[in-house]
CHARMM internal coordinates of N, CA and C (Angstrom, degrees):
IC EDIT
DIST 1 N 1 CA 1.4311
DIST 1 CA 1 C 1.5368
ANGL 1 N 1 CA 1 C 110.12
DIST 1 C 2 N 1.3973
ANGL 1 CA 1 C 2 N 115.34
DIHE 1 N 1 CA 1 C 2 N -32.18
DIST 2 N 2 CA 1.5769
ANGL 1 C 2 N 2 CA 104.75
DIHE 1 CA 1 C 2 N 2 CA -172.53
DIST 2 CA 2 C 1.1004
ANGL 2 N 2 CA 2 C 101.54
DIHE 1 C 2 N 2 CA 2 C -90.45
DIST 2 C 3 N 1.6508
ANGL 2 CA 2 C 3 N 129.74
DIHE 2 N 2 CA 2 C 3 N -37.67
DIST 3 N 3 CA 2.1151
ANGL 2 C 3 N 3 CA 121.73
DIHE 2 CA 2 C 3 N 3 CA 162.30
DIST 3 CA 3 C 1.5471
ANGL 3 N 3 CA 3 C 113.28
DIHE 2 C 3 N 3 CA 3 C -30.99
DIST 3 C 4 N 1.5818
ANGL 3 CA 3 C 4 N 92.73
DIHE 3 N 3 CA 3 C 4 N -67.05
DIST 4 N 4 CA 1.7773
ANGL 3 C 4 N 4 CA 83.58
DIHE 3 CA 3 C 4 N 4 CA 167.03
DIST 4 CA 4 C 1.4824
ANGL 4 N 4 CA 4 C 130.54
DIHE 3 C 4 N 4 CA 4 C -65.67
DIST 4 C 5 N 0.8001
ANGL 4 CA 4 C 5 N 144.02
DIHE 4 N 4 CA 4 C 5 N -1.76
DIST 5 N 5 CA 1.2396
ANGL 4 C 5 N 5 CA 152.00
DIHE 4 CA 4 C 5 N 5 CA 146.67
DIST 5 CA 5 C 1.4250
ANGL 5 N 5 CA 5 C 142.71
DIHE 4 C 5 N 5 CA 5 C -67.05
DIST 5 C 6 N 1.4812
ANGL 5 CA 5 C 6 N 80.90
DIHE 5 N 5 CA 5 C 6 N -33.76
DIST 6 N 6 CA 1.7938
ANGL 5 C 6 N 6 CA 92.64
DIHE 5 CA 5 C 6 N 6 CA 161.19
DIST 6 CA 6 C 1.4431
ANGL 6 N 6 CA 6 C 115.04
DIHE 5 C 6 N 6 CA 6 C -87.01
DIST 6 C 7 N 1.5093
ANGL 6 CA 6 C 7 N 114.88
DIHE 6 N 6 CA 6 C 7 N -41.84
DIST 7 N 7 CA 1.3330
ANGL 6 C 7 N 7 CA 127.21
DIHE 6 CA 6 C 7 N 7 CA -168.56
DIST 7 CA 7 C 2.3232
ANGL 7 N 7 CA 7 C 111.87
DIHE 6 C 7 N 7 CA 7 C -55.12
DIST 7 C 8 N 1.5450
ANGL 7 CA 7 C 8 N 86.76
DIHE 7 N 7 CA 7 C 8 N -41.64
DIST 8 N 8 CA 1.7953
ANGL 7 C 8 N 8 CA 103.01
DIHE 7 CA 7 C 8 N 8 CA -179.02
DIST 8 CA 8 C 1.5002
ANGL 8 N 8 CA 8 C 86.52
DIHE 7 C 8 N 8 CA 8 C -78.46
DIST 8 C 9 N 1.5996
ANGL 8 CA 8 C 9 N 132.28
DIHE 8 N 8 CA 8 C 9 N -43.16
DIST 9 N 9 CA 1.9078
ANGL 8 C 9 N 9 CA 94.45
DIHE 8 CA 8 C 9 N 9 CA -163.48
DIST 9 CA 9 C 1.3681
ANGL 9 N 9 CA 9 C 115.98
DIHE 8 C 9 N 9 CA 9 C -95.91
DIST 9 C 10 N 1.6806
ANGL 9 CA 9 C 10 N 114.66
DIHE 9 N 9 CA 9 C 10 N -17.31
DIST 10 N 10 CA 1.4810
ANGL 9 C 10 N 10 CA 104.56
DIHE 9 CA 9 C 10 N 10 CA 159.91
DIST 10 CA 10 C 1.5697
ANGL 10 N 10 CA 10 C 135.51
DIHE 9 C 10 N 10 CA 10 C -137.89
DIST 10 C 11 N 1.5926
ANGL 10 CA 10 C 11 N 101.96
DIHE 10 N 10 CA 10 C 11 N 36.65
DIST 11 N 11 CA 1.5410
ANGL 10 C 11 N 11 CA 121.12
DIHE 10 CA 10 C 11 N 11 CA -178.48
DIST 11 CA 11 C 1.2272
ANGL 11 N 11 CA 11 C 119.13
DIHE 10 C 11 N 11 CA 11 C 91.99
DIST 11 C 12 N 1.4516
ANGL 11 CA 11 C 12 N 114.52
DIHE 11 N 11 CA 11 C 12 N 154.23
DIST 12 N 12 CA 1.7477
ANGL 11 C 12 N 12 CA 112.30
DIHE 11 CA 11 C 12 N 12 CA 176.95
DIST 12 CA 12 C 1.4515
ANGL 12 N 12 CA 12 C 126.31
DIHE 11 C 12 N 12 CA 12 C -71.71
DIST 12 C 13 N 1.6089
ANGL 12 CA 12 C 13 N 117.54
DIHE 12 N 12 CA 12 C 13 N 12.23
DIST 13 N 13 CA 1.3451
ANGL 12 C 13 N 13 CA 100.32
DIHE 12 CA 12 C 13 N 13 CA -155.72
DIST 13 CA 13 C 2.2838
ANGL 13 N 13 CA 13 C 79.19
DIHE 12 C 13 N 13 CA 13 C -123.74
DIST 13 C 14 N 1.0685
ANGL 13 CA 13 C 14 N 92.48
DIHE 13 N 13 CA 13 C 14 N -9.55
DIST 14 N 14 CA 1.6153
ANGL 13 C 14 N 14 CA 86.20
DIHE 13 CA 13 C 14 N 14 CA -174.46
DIST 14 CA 14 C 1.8568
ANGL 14 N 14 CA 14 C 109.76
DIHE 13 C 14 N 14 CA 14 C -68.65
DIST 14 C 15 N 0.8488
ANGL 14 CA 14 C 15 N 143.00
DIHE 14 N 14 CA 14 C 15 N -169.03
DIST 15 N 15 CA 1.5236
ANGL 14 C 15 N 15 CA 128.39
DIHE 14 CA 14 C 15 N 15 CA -153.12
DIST 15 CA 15 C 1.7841
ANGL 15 N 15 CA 15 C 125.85
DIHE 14 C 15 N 15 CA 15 C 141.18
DIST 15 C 16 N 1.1469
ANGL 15 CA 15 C 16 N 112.97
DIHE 15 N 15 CA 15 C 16 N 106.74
DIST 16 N 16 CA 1.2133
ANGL 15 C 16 N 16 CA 111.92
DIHE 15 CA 15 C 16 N 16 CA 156.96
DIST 16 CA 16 C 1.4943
ANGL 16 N 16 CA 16 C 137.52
DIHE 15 C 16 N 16 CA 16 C -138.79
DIST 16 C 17 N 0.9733
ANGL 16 CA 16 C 17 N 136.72
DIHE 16 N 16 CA 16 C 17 N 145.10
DIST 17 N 17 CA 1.4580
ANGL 16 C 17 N 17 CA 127.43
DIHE 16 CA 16 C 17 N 17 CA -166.58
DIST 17 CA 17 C 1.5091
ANGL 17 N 17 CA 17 C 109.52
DIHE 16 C 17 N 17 CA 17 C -125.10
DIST 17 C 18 N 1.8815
ANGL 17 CA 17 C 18 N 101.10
DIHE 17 N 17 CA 17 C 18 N 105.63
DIST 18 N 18 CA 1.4981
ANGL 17 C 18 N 18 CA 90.35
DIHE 17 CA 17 C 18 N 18 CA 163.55
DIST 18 CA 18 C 1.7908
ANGL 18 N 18 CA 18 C 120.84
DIHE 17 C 18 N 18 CA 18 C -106.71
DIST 18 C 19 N 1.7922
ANGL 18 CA 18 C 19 N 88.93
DIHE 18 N 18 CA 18 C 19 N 174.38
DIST 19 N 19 CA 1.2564
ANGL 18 C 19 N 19 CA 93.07
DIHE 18 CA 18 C 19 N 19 CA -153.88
DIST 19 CA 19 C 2.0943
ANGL 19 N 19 CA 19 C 87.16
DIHE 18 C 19 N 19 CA 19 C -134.47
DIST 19 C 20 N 1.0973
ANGL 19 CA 19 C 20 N 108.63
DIHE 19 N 19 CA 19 C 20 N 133.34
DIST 20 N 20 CA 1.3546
ANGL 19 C 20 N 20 CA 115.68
DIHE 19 CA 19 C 20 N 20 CA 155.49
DIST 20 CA 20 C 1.6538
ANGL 20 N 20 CA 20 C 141.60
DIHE 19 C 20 N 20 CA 20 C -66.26
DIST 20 C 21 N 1.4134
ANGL 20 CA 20 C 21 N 122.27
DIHE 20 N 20 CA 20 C 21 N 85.91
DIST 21 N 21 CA 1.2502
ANGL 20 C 21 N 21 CA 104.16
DIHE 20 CA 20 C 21 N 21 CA -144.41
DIST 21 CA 21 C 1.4780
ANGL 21 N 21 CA 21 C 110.39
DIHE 20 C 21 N 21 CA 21 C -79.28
DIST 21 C 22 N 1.5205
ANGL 21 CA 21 C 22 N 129.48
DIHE 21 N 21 CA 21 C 22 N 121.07
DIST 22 N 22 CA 1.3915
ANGL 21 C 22 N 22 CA 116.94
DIHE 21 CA 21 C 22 N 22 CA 174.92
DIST 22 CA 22 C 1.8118
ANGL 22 N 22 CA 22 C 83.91
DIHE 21 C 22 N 22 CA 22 C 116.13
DIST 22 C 23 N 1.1396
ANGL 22 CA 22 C 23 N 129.23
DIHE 22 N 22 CA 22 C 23 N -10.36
DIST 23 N 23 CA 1.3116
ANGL 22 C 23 N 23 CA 135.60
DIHE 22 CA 22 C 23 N 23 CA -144.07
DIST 23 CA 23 C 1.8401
ANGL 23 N 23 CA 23 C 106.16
DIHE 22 C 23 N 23 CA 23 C -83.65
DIST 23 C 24 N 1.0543
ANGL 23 CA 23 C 24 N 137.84
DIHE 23 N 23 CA 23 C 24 N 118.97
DIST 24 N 24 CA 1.2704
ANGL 23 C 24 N 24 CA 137.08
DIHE 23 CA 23 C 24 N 24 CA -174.11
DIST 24 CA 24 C 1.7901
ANGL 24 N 24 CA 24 C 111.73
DIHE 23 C 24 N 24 CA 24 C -95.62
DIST 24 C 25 N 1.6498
ANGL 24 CA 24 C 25 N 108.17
DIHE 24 N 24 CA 24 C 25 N 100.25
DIST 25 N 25 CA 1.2749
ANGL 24 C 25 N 25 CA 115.42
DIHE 24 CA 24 C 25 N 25 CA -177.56
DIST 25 CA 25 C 1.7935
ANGL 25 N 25 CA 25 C 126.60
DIHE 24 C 25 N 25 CA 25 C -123.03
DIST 25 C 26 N 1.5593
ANGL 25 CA 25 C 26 N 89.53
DIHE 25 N 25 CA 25 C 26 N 40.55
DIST 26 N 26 CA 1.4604
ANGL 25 C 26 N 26 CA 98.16
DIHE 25 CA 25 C 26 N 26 CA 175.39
DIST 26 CA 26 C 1.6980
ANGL 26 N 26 CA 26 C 119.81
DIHE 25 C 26 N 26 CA 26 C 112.68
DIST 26 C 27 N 0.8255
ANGL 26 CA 26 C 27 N 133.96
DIHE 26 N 26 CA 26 C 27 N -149.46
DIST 27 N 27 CA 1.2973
ANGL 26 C 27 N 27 CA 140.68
DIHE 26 CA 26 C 27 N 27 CA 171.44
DIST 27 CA 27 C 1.3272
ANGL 27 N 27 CA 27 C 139.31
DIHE 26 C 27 N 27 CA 27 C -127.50
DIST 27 C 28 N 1.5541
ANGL 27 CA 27 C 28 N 111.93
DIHE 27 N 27 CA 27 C 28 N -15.03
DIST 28 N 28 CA 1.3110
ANGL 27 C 28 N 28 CA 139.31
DIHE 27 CA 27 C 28 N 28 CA 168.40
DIST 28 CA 28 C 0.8837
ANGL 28 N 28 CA 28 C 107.73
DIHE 27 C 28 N 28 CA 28 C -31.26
DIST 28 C 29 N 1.7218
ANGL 28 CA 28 C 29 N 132.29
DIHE 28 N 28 CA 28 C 29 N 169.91
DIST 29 N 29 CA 1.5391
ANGL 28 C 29 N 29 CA 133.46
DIHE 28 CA 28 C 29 N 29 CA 124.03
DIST 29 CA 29 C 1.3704
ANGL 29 N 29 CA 29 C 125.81
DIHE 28 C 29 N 29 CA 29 C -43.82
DIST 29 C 30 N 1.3063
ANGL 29 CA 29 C 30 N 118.64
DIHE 29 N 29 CA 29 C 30 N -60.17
DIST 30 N 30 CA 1.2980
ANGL 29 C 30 N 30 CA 138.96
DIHE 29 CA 29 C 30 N 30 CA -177.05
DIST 30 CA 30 C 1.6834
ANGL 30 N 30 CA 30 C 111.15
DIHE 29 C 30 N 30 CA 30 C -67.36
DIST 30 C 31 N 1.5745
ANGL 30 CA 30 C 31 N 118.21
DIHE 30 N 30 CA 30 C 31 N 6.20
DIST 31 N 31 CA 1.6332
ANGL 30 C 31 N 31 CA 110.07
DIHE 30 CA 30 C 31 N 31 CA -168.02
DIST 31 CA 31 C 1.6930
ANGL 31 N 31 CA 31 C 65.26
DIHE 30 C 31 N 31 CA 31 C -133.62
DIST 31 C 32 N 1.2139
ANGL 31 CA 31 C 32 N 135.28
DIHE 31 N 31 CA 31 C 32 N -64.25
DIST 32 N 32 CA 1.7964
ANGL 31 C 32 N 32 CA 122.23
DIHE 31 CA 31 C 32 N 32 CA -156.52
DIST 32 CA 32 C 1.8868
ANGL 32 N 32 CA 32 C 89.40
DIHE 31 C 32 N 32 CA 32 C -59.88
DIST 32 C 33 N 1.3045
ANGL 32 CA 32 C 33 N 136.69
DIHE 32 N 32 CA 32 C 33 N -35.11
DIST 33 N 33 CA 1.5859
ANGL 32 C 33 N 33 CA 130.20
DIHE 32 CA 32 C 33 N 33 CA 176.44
DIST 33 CA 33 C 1.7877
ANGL 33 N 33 CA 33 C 98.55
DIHE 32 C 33 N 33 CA 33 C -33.91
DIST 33 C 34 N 1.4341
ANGL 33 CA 33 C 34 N 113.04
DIHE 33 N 33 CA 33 C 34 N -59.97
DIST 34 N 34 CA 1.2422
ANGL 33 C 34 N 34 CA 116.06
DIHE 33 CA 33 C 34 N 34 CA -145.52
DIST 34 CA 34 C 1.5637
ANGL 34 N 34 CA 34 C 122.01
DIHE 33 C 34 N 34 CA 34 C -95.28
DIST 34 C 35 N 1.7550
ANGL 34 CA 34 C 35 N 97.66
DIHE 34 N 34 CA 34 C 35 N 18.96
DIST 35 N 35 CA 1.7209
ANGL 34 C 35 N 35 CA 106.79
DIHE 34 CA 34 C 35 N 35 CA -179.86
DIST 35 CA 35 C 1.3922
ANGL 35 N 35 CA 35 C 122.70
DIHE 34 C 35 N 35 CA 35 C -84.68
DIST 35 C 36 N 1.2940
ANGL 35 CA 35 C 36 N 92.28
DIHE 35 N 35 CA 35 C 36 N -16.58
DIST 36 N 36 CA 1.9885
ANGL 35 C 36 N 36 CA 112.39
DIHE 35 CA 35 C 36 N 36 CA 172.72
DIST 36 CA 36 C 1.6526
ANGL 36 N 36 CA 36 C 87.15
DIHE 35 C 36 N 36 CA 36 C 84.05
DIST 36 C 37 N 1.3583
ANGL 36 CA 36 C 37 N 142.79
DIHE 36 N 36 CA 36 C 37 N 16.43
DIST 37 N 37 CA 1.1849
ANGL 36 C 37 N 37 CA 141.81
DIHE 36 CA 36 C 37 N 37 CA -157.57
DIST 37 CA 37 C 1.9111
ANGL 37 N 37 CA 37 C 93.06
DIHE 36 C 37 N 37 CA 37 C -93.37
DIST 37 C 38 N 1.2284
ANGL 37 CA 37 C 38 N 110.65
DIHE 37 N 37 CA 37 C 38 N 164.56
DIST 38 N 38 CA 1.8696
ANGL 37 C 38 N 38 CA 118.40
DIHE 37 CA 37 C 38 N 38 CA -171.75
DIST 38 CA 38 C 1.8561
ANGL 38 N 38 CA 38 C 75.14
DIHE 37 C 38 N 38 CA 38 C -97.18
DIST 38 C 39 N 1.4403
ANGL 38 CA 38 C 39 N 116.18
DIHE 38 N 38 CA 38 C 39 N 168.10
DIST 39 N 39 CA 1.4535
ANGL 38 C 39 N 39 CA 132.69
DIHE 38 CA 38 C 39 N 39 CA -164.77
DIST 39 CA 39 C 1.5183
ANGL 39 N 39 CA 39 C 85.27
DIHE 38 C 39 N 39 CA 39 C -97.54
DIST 39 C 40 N 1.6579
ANGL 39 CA 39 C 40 N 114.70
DIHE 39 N 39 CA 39 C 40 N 146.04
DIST 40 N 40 CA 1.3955
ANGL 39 C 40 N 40 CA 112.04
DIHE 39 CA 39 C 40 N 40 CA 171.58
DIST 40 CA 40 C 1.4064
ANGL 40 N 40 CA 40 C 119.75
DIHE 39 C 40 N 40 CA 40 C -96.33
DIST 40 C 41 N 1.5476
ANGL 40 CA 40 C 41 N 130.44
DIHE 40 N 40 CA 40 C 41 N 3.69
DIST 41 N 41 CA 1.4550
ANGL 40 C 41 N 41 CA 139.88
DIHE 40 CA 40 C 41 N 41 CA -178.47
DIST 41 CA 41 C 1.5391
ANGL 41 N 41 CA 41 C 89.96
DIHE 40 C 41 N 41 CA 41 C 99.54
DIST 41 C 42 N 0.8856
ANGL 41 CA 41 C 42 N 151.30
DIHE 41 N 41 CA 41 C 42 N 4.35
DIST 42 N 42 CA 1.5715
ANGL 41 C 42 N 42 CA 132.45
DIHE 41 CA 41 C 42 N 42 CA -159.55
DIST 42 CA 42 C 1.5928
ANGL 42 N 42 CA 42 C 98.55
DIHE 41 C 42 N 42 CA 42 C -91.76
END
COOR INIT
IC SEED 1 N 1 CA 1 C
IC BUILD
């Protein structure tokens, strides 16, 4: 709901992605992507 929402009030190409730095968001791939953290070799 908020993609579409952003996309109709100020176009598809506008965009930002935040990230928590130091930020603990699970264990996933897709949640360790978004910690702004450097990769530990693991």
């Amino acid at each position: 709901m908020a993609r579409k929402y952003g996309i109709e009030k100020y176009g598809p190409n506008r965009y930002h992605i935040v990230t928590a730095k130091m930020g603990f968001h699970g264990r996933t791939f897709g949640a360790m992507s978004a910690t702004g953290q450097p990769a530990n070799g693991c």
